[in-house]
Backbone as ProteinMPNN parsed JSONL, in Angstrom:
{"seq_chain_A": "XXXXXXXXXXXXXXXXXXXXXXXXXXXXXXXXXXXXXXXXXXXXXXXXXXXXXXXXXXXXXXXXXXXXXXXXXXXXX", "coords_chain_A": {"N_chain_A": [[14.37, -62.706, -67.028], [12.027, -64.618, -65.264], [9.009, -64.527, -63.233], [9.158, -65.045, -59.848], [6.936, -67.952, -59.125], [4.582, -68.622, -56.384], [3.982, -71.592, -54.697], [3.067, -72.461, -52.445], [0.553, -71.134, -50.548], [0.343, -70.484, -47.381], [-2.07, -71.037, -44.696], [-4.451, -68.333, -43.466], [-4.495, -67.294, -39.978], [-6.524, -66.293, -37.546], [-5.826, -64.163, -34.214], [-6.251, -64.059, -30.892], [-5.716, -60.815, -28.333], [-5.733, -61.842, -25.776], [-5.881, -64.996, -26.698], [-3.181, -64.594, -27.725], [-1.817, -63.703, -25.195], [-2.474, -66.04, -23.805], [-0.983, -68.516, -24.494], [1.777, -67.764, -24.845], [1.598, -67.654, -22.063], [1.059, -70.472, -21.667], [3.451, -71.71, -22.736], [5.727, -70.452, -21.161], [4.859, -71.663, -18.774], [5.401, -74.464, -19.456], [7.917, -74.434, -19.773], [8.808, -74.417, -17.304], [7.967, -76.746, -16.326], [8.014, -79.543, -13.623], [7.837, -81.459, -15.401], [9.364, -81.468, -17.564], [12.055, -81.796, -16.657], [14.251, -83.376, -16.89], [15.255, -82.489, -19.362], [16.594, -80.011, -20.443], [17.254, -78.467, -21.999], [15.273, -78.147, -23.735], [13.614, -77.289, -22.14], [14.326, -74.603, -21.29], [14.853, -73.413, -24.145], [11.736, -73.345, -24.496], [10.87, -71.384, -22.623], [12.463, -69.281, -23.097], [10.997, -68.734, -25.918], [8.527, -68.005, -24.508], [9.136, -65.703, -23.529], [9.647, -63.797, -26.028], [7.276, -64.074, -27.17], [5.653, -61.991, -25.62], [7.828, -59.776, -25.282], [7.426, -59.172, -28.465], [4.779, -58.486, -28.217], [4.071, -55.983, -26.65], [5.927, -54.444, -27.928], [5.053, -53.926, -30.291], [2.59, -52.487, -29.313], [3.668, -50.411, -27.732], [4.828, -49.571, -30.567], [1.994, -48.92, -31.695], [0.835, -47.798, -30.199], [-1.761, -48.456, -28.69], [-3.507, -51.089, -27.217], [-2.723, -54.567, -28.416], [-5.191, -55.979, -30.241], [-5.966, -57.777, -32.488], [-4.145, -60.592, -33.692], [-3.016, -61.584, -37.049], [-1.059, -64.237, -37.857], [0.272, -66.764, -40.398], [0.167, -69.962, -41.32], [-1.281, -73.263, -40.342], [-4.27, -74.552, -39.543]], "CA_chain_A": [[14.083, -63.449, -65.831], [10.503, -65.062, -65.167], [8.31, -63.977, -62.111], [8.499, -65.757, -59.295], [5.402, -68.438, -58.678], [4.277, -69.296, -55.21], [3.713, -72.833, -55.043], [2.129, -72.832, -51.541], [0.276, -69.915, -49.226], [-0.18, -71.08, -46.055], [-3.824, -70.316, -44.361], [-3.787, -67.336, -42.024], [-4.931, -67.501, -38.888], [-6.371, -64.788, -36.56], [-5.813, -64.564, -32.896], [-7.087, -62.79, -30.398], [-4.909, -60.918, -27.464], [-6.001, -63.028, -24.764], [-5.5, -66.341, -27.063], [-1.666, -64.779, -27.64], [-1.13, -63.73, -23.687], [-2.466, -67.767, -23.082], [-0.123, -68.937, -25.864], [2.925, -67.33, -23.948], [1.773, -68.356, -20.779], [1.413, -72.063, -21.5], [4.628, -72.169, -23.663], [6.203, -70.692, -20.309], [4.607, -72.716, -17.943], [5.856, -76.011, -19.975], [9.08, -74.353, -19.738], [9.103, -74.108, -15.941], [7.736, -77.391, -15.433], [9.294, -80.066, -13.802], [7.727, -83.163, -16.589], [10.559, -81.714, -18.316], [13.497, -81.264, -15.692], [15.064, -84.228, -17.856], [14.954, -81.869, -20.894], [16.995, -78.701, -19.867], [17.07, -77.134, -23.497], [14.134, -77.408, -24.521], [12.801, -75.719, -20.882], [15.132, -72.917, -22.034], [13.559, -73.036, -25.489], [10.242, -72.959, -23.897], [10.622, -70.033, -21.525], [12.726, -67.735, -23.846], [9.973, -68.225, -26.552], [7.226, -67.051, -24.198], [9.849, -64.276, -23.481], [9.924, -63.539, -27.344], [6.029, -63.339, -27.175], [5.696, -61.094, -24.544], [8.05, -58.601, -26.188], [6.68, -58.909, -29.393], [3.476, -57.751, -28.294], [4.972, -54.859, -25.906], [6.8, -53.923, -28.946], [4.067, -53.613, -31.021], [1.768, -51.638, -28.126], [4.15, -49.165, -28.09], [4.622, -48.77, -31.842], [1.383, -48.423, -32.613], [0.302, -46.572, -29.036], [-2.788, -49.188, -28.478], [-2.96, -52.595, -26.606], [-2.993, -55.73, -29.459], [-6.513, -56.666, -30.276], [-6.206, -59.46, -33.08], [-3.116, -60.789, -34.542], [-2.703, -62.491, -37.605], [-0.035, -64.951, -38.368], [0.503, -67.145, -41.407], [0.242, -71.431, -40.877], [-2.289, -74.279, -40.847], [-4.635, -73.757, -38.165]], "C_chain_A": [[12.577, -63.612, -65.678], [10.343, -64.775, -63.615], [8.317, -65.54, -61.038], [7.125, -66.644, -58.933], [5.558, -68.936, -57.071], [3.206, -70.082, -55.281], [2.761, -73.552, -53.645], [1.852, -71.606, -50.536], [-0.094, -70.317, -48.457], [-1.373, -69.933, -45.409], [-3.1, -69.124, -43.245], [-4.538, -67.511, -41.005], [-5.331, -66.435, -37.819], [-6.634, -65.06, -34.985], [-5.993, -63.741, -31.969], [-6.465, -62.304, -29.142], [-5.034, -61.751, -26.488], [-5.331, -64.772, -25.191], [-3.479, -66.113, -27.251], [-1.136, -64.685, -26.015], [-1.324, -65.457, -23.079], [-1.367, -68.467, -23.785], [1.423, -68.75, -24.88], [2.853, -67.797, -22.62], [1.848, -69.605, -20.396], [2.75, -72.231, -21.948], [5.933, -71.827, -21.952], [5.896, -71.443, -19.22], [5.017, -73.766, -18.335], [7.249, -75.745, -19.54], [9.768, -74.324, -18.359], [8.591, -75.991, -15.037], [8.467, -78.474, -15.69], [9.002, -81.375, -14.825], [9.028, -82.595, -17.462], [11.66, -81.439, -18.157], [14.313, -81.944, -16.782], [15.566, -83.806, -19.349], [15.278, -80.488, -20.299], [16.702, -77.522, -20.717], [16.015, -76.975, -23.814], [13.432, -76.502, -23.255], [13.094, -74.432, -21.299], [14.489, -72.494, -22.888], [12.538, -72.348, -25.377], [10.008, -71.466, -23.07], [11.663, -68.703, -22.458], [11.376, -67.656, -25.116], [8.699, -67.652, -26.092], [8.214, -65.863, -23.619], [9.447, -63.725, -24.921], [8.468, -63.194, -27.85], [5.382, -62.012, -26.762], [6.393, -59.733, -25.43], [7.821, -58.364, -27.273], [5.231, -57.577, -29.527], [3.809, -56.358, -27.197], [5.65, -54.149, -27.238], [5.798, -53.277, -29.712], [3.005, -52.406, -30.582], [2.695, -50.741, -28.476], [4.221, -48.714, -29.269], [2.945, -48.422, -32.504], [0.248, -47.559, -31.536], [-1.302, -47.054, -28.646], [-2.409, -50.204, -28.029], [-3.477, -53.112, -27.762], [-4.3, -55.717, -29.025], [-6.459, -58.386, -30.516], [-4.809, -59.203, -33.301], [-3.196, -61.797, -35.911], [-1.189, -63.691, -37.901], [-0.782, -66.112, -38.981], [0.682, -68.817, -40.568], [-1.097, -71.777, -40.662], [-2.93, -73.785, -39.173], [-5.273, -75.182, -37.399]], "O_chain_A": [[11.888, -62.645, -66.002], [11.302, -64.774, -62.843], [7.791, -66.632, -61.252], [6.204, -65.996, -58.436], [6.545, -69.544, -56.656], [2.055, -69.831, -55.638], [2.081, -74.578, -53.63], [2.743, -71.142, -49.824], [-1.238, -70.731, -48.642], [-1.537, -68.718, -45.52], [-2.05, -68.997, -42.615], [-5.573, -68.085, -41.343], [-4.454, -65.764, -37.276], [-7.41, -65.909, -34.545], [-5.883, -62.547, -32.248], [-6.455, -63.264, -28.372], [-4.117, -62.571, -26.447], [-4.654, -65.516, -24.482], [-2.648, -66.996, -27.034], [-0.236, -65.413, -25.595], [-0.619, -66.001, -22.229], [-0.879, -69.251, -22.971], [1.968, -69.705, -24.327], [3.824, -68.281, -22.038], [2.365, -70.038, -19.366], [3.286, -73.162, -21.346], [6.777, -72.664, -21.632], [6.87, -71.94, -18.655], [5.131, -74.474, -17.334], [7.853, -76.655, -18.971], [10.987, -74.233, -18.212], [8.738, -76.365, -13.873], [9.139, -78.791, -16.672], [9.883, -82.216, -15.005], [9.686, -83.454, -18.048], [12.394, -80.951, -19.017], [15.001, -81.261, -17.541], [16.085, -84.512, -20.213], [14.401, -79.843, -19.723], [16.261, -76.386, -20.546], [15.582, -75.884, -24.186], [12.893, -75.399, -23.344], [12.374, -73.472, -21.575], [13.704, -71.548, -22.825], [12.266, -71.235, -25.827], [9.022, -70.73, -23.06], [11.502, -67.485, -22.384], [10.795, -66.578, -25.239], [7.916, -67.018, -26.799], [7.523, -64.939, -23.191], [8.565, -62.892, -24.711], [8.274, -62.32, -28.695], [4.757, -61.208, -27.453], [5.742, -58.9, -26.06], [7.931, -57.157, -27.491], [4.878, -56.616, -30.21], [3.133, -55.541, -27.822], [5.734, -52.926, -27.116], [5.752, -52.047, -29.739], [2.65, -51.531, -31.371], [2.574, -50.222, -29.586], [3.811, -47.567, -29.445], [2.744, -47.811, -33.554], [-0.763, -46.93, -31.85], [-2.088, -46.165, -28.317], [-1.24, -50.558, -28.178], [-4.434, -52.564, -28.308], [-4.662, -55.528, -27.864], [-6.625, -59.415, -29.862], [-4.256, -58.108, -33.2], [-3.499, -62.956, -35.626], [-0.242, -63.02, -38.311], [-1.876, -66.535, -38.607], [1.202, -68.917, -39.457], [-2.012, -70.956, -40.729], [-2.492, -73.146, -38.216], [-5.716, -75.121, -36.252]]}, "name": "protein", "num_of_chains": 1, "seq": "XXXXXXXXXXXXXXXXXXXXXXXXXXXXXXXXXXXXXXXXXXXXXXXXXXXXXXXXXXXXXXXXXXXXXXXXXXXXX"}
């Protein structure tokens, strides 16, 4: 069997707690507002993924017994 090649690494990106607590807070604020009453799911969408932020980083705080500084994640920036 031959070795996997990776054919594309996407850039990484570093972020800084503040830029993820704004990140979560706009993604729920879109999700609460009414420009997109007409658009039920994606509000939903919108407000469980700044749920999904939120505990991420809560998750993380506790496992590693410090508040987030930076984060990296992976994608074009």
């Amino acid at each position: 069997m031959g070795t996997a090649e990776i054919t594309h690494t996407p850039g990484m990106m570093k972020l800084t707690a503040d830029e993820v607590s704004s990140l979560a807070d706009r993604t729920y604020g879109r999700g609460i507002s009414k420009v997109l009453d007409d658009m039920p799911s994606v509000q939903a969408d919108m407000r469980q993924a700044a749920r999904v932020i939120w505990a991420l980083v809560i998750a993380y705080e506790l496992a590693a017994g410090h508040p987030l500084q930076t984060l990296i994640v992976a994608g074009e920036q």
